[in-house]
DSSP file (Angstrom, degrees, kcal/mol; ACC not computed):
  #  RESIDUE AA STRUCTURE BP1 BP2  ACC     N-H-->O    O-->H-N    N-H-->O    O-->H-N    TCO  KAPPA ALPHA  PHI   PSI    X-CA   Y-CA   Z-CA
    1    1 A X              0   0    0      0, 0.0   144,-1.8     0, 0.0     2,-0.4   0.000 360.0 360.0 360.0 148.4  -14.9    0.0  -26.9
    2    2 A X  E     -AB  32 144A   0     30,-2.2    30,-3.0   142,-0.2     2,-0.3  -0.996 360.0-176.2-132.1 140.7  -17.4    0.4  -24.1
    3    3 A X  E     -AB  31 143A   0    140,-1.4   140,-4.4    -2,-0.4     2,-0.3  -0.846  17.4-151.8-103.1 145.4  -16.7    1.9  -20.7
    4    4 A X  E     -AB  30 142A   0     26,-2.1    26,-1.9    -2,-0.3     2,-0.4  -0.961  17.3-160.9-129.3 162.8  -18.4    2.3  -17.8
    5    5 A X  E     -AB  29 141A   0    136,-2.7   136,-2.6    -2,-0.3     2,-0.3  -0.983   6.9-172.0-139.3 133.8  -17.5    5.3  -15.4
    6    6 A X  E     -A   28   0A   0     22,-1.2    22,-0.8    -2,-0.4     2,-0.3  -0.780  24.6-125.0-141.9 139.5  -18.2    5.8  -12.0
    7    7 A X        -     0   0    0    129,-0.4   129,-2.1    -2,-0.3   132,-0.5  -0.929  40.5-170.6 -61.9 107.4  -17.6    9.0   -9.9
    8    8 A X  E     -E  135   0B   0     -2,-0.3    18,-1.7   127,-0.3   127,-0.2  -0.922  47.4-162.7-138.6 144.7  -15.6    8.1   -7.0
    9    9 A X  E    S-     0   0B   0    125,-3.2     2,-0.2     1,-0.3    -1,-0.2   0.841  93.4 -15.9 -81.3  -9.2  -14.3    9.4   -3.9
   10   10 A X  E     -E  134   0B   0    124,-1.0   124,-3.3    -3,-0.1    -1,-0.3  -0.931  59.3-179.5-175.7 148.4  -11.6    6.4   -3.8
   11   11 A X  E     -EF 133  23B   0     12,-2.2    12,-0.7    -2,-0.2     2,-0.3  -0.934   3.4-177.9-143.3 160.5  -11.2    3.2   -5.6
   12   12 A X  E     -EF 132  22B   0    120,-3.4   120,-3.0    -2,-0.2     2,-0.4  -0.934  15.9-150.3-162.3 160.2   -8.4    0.4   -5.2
   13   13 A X  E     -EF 131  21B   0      8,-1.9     7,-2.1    -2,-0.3     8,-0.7  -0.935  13.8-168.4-121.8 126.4   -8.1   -2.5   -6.9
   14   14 A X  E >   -EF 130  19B   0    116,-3.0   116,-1.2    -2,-0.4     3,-0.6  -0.894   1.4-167.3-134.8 121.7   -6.2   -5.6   -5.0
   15   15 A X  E >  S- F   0  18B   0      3,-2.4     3,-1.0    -2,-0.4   114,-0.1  -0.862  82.5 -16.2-111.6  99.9   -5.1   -8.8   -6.8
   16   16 A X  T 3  S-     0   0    0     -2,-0.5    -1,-0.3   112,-0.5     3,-0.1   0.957 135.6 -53.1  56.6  48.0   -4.1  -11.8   -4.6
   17   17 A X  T <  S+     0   0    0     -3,-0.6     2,-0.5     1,-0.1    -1,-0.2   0.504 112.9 116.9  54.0 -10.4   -4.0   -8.9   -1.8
   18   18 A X  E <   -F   15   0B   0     -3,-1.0    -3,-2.4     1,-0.0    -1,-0.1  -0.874  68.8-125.8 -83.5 137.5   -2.0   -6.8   -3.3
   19   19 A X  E     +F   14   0B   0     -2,-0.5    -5,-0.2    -5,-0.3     3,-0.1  -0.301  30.7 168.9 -63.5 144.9   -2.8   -3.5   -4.4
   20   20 A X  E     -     0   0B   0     -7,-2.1   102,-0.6     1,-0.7     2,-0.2   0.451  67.7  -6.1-126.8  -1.7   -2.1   -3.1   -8.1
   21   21 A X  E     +F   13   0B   0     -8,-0.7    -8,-1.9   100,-0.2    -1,-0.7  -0.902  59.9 160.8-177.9 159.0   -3.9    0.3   -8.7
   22   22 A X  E     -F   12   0B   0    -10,-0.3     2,-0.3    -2,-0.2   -10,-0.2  -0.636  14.4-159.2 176.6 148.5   -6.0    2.8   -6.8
   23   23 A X  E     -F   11   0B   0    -12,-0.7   -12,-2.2     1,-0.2     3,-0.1  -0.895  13.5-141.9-134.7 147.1   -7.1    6.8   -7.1
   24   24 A X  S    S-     0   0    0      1,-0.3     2,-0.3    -2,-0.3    -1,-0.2   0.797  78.0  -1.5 -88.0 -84.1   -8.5    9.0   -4.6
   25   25 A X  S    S+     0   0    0     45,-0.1    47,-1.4   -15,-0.1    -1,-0.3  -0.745 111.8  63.7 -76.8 141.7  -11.3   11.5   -5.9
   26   26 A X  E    S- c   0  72A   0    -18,-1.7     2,-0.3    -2,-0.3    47,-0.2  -0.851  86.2 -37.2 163.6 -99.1  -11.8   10.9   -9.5
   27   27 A X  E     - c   0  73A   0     45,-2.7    47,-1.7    -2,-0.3     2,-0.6  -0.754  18.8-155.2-175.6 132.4  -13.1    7.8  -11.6
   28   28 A X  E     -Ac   6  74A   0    -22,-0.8   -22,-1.2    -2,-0.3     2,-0.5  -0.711  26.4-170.4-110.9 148.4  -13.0    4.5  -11.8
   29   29 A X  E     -Ac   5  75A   0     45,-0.7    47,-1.7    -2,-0.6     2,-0.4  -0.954  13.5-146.4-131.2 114.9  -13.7    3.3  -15.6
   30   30 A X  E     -Ac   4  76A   0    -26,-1.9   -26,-2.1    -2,-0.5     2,-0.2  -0.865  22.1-154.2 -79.9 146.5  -14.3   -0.3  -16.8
   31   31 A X  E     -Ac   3  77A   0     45,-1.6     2,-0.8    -2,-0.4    47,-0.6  -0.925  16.2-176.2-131.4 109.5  -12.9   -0.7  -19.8
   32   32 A X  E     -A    2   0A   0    -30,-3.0   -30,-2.2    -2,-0.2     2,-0.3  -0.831  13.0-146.3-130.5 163.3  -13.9   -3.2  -22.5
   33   33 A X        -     0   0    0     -2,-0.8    64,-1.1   -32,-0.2     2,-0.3  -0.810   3.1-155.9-108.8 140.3  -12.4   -4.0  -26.1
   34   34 A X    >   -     0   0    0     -2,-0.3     3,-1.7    62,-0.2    64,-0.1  -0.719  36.9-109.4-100.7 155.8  -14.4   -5.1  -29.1
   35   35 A X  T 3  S+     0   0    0     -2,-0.3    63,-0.1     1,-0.2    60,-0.0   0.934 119.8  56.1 -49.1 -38.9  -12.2   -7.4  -32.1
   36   36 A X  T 3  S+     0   0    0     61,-0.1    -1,-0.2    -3,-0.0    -3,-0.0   0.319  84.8 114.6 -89.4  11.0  -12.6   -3.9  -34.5
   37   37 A X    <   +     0   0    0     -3,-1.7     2,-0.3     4,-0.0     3,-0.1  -0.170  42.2 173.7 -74.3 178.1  -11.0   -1.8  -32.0
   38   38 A X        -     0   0    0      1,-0.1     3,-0.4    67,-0.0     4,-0.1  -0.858  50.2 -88.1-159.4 176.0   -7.4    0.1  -32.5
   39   39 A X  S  > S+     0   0    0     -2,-0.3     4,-0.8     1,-0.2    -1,-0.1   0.508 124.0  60.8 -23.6 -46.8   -5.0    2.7  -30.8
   40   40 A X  H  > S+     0   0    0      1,-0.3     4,-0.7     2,-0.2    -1,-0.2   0.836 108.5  50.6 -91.7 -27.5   -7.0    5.8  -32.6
   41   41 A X  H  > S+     0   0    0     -3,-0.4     4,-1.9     1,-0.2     3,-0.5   0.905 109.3  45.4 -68.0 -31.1  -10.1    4.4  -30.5
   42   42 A X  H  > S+     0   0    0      1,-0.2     4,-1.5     2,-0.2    -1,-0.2   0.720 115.1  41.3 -78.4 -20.6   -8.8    4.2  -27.5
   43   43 A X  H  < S+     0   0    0     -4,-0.8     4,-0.4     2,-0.2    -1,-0.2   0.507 115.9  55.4 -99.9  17.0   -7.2    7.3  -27.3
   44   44 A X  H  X S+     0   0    0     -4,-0.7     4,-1.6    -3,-0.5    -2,-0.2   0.768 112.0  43.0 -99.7 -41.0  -10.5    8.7  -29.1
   45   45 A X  H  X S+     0   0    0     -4,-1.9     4,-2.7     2,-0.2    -2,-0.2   0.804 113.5  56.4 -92.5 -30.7  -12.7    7.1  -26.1
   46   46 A X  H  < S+     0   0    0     -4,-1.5    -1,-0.2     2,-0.2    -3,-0.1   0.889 104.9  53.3 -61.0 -39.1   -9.8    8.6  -23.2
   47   47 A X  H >> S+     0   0    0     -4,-0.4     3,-2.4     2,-0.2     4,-1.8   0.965 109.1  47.0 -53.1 -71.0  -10.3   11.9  -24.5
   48   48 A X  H 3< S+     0   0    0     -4,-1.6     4,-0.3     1,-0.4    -2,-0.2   0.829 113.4  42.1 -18.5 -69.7  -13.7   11.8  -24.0
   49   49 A X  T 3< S+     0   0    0     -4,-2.7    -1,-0.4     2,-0.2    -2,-0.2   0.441 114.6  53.1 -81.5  21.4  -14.0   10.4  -20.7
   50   50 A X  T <4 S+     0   0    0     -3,-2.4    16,-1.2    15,-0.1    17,-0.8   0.835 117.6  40.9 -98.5 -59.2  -10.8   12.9  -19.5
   51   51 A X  S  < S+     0   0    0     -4,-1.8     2,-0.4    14,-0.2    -2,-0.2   0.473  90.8 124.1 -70.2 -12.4  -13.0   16.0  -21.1
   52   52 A X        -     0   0    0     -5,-0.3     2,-1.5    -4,-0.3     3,-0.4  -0.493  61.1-139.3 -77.2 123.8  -16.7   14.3  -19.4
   53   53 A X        +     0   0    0     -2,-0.4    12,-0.3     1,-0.2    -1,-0.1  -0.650  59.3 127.9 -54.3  66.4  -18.4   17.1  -17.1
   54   54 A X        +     0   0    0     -2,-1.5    -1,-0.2    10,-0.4    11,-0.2   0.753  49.2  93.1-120.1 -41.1  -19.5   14.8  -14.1
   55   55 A X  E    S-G   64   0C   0      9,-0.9     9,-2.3    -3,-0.4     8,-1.0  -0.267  77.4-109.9 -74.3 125.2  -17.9   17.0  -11.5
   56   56 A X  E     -G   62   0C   0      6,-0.2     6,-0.3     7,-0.2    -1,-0.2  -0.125  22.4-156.4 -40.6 129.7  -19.4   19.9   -9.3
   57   57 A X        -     0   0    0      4,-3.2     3,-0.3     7,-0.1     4,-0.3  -0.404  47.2 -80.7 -92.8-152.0  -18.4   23.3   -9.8
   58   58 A X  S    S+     0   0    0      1,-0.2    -2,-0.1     2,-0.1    -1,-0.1   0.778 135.0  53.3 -65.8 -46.7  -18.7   25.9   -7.0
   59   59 A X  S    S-     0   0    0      2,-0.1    -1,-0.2     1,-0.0    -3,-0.1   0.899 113.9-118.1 -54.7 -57.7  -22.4   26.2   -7.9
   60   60 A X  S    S+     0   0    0     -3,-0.3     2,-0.4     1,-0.2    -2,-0.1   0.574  73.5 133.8 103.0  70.6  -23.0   22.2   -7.6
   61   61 A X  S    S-     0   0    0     -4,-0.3    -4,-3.2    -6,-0.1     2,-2.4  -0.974  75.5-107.1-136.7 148.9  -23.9   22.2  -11.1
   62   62 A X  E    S+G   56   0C   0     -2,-0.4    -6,-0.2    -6,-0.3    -7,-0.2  -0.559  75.6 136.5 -90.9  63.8  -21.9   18.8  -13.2
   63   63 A X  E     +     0   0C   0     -2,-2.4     2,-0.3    -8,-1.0    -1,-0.2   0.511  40.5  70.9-109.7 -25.0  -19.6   21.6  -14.8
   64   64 A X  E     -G   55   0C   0     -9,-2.3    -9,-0.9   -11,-0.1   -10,-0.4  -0.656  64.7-136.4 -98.4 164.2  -15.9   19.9  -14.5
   65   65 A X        -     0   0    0     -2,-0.3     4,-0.3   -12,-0.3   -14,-0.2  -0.307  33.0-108.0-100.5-168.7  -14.2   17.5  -15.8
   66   66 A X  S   >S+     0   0    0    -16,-1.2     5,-1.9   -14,-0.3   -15,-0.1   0.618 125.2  48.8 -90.9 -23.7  -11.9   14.9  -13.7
   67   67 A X  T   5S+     0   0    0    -17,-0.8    -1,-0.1     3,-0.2   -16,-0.1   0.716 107.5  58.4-100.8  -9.4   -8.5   16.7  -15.3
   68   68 A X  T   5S+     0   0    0    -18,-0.3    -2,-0.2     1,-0.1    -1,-0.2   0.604 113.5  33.0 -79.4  -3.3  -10.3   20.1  -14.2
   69   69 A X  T   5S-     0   0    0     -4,-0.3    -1,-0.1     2,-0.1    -2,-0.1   0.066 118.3-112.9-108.3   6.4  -10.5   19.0  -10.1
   70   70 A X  T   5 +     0   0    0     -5,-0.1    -3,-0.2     1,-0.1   -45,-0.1   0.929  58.0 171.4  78.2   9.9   -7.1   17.1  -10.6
   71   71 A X      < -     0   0    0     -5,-1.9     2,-0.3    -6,-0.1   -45,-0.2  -0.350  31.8-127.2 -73.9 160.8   -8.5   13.7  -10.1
   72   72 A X  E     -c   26   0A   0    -47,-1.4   -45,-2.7    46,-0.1     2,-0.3  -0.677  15.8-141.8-105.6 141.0   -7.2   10.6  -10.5
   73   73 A X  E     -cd  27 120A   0     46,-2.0    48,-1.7    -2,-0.3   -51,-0.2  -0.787   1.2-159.9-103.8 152.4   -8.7    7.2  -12.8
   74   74 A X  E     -cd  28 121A   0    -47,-1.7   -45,-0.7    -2,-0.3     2,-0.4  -0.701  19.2-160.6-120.5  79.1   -8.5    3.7  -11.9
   75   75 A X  E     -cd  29 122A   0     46,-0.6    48,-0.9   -47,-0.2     2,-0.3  -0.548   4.1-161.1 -88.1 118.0   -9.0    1.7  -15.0
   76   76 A X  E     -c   30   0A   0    -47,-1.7   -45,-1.6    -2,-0.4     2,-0.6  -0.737  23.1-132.0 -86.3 128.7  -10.0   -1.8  -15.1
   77   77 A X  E     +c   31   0A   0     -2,-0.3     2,-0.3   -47,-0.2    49,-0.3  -0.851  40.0 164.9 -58.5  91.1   -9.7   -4.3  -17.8
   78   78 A X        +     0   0    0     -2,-0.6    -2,-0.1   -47,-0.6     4,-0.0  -0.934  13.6 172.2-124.7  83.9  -13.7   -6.0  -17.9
   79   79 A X    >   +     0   0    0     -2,-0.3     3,-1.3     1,-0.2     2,-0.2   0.290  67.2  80.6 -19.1 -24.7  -14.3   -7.9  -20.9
   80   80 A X  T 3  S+     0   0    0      1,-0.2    -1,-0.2     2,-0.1   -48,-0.1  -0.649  77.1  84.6-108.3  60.8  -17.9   -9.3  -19.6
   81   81 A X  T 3  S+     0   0    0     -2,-0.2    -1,-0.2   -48,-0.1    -2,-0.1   0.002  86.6  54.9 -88.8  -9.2  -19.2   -5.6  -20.9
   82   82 A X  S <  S+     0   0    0     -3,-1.3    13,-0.7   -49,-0.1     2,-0.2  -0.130  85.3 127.8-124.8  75.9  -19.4   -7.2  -23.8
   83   83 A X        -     0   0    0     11,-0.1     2,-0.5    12,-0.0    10,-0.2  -0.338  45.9-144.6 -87.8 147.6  -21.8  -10.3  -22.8
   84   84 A X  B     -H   92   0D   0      8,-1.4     8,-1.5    -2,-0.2     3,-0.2  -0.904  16.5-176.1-149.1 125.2  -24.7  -11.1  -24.6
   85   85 A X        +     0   0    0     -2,-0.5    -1,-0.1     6,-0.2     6,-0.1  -0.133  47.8 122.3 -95.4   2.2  -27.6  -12.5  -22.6
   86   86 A X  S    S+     0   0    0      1,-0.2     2,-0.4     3,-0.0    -1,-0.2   0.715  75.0  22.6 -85.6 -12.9  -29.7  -13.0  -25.8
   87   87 A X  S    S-     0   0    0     -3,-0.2    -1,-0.2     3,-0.2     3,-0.1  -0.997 115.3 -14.9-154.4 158.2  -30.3  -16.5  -25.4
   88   88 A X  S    S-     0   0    0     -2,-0.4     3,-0.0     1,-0.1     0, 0.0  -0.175  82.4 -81.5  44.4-155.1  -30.2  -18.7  -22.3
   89   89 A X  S    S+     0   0    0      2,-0.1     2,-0.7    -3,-0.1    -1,-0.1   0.714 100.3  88.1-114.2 -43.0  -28.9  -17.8  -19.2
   90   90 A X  S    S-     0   0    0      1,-0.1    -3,-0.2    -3,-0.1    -1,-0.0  -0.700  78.3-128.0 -96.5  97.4  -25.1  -18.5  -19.5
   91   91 A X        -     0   0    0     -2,-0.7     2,-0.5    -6,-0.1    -6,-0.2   0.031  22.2-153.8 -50.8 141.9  -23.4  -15.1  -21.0
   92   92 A X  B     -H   84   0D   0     -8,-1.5    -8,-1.4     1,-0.1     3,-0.2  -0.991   5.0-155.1-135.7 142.7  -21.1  -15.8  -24.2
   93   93 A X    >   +     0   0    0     -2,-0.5     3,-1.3   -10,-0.2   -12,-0.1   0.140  48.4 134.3 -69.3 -14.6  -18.3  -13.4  -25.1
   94   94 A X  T 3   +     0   0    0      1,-0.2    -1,-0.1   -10,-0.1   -11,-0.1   0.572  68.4  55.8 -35.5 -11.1  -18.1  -14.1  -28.3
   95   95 A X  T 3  S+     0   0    0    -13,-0.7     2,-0.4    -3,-0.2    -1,-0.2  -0.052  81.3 105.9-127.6  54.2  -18.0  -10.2  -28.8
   96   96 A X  S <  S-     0   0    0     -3,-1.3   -62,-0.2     1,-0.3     3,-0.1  -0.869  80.3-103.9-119.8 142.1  -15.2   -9.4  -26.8
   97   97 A X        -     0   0    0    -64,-1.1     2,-0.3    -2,-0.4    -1,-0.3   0.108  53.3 -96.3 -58.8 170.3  -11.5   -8.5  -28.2
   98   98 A X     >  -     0   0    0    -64,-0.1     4,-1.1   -63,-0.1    -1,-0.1  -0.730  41.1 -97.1 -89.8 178.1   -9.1  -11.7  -27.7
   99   99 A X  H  > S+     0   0    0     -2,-0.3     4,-0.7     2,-0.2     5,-0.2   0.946 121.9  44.1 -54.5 -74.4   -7.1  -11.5  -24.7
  100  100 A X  H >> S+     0   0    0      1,-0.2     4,-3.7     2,-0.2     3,-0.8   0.971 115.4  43.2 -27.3 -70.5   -3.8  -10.0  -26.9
  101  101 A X  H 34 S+     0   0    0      1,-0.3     4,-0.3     2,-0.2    -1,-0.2   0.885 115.8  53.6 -64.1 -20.3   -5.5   -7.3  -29.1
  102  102 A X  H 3X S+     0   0    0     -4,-1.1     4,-0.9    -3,-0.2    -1,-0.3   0.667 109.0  47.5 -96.9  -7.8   -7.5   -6.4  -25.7
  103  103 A X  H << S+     0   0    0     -3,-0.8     4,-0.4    -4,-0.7    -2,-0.2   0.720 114.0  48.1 -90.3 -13.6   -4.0   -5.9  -23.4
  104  104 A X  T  < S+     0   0    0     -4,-3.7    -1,-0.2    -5,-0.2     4,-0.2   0.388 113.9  41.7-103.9  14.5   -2.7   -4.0  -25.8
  105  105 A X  T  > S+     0   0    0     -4,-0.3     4,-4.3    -3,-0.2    -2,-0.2   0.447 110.8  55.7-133.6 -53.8   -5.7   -1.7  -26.4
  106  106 A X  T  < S+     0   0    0     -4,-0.9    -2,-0.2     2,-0.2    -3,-0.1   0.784 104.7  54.4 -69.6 -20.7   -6.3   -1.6  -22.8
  107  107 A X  T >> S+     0   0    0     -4,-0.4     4,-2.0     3,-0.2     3,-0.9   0.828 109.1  57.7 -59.6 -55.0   -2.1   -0.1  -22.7
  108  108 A X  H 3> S+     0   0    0      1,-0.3     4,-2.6     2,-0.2     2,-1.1   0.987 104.1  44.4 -51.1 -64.7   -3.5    2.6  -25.3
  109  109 A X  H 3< S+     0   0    0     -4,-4.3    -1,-0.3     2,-0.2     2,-0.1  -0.426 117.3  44.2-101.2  75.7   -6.1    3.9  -23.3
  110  110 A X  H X> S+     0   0    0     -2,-1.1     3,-1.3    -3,-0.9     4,-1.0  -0.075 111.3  51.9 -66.8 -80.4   -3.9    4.2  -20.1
  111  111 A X  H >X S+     0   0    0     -4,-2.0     4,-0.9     1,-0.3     3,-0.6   0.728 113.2  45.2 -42.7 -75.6   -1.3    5.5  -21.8
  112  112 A X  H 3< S+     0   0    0     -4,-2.6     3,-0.4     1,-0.3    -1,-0.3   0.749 113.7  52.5 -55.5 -33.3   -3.9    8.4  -23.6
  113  113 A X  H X4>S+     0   0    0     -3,-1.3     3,-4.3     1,-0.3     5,-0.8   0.952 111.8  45.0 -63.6 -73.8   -5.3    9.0  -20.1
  114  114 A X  H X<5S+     0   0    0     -4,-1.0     3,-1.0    -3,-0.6    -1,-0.3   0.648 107.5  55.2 -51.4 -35.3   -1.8    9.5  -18.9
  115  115 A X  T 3<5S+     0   0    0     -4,-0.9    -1,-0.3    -3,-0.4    -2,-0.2   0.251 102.1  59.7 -91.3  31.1   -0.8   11.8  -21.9
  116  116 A X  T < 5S-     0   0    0     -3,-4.3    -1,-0.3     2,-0.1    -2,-0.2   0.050 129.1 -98.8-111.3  38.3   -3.9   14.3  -21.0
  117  117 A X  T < 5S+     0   0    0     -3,-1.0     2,-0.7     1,-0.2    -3,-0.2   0.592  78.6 140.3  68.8  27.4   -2.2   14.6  -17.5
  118  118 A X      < -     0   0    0     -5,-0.8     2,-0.2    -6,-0.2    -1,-0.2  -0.830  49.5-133.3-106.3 120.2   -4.1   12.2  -15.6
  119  119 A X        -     0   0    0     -2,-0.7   -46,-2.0   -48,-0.2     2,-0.7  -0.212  34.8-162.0 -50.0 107.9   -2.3    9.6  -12.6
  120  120 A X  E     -d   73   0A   0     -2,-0.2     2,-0.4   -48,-0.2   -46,-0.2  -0.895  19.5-160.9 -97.0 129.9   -3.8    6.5  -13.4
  121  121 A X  E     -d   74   0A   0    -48,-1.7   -46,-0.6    -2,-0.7  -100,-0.2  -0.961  18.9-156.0-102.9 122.6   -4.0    3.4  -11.3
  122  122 A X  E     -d   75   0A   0   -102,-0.6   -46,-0.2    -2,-0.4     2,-0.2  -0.407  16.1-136.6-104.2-158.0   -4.7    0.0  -13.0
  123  123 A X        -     0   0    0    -48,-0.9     2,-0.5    -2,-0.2   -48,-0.1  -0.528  46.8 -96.3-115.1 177.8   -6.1   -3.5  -12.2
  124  124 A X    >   -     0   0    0     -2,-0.2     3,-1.7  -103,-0.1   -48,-0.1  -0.840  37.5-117.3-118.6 109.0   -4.0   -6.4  -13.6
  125  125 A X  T 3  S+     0   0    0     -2,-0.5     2,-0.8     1,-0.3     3,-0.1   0.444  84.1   8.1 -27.8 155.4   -5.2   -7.6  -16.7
  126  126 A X  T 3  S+     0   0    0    -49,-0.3    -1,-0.3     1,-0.2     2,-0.1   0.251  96.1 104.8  72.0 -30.9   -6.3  -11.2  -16.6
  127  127 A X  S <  S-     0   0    0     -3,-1.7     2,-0.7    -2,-0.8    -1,-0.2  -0.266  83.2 -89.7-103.5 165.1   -6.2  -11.8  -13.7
  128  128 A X        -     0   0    0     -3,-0.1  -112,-0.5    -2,-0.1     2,-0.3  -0.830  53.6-159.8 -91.0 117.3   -9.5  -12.3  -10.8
  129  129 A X        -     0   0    0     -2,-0.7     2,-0.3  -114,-0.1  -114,-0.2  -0.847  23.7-153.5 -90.3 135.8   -9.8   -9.0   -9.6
  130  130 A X  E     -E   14   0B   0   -116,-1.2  -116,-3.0    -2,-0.3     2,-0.5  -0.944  21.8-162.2-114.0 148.3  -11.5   -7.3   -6.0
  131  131 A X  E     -E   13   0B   0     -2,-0.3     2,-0.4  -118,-0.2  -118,-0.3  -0.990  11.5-172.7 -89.3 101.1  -12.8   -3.6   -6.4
  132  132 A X  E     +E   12   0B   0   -120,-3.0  -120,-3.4    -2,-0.5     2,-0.3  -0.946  16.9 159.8 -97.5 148.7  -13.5   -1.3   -3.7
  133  133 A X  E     -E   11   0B   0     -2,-0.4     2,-0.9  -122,-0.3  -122,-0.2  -0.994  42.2-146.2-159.1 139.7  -15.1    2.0   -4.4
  134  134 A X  E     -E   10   0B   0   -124,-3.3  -125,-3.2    -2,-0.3  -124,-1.0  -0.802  31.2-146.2-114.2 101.1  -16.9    4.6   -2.7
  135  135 A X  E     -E    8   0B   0     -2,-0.9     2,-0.6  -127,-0.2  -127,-0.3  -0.582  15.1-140.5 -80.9 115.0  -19.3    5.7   -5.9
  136  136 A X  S >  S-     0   0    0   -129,-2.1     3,-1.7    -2,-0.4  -129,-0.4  -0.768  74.0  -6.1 -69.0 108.4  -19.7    9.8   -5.3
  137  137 A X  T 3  S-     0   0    0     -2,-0.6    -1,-0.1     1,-0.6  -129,-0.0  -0.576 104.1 -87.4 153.7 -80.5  -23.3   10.5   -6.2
  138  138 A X  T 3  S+     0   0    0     -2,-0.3    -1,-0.6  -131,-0.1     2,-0.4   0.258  77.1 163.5 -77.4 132.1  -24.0    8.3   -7.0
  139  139 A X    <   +     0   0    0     -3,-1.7     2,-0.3  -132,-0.5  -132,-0.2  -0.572   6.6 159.7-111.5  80.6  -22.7    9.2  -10.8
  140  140 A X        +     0   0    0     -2,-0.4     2,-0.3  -134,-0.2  -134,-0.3  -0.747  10.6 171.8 -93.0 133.8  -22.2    5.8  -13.6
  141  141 A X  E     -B    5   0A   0   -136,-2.6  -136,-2.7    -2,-0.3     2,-0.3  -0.907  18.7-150.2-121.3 147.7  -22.2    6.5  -17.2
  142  142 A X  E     -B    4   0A   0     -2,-0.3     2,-0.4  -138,-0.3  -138,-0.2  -0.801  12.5-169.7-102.3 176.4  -21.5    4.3  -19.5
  143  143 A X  E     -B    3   0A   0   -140,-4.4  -140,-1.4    -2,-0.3     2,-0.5  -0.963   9.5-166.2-134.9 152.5  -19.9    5.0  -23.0
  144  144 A X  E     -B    2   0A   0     -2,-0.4     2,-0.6  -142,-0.2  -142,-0.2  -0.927   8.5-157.1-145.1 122.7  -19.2    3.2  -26.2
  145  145 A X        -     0   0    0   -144,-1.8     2,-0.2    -2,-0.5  -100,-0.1  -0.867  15.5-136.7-100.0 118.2  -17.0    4.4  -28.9
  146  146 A X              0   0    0     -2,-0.6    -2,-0.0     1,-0.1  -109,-0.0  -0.515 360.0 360.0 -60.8 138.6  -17.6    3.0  -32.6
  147  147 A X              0   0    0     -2,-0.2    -1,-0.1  -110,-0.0  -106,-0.1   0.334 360.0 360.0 -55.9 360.0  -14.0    2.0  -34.6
């Protein structure tokens, strides 16, 4: 799985103009699935980013985590993280989950987010999605968790 993670003061996700997810302070995480992924990865890679230090403490030193200010995720389902540019111009996917094994993977790590006590907002899978975010930092990491 690879994530990237943004620091945000607010994110919202709107699908045909409806909202389908959004958080205020917190993090907004694209999420992508590799074929080898499972359950124990996702809830391996949720942990992780729930437990990631990006946040100020009182000092301004990148000492919390997002479930230690009480923030909220907005977690996307992005499948072109796992593009490969390596030849021509025109991105192939080939190393991207299928559609199935990747909705239900992407269900896993919402659901673990949710059982470390974080309010999650999502996007709707599949679908053409618009993003707004106000990136706090600015702060991106990305992550990849092996299967």
């Amino acid at each position: 799985m690879r994530a990237v993670i943004q620091r945000v003061n607010h994110a919202t996700c709107t699908v045909m103009g409806e909202v389908t997810g959004q958080t205020g302070p917190g993090l907004m995480v694209l999420l992508g699935v590799a074929p080898g992924d499972t359950a124990q990865t996702a809830k391996a890679l949720a942990a992780k980013i729930a437990k990631l230090r990006i946040f100020g403490d009182d000092a301004g030193k990148m000492n919390r985590s997002v479930v230690d200010m009480g923030g909220g995720v907005l977690s996307i389902s992005q499948f072109t993280l796992y593009a490969d540019t390596r030849a021509g111009n025109r991105p192939s996917f080939i190393g991207a989950a299928p559609p199935e094994h990747a909705r239900e993977l992407y269900g896993a790590f919402n659901a673990a987010l949710r059982d470390l006590g974080l309010t999650v907002g999502e996007g709707r899978f599949g679908e053409h999605m618009v993003i707004d975010l106000s990136n706090d930092g600015p702060v991106t990491i990305t992550l990849e968790m092996e299967s």
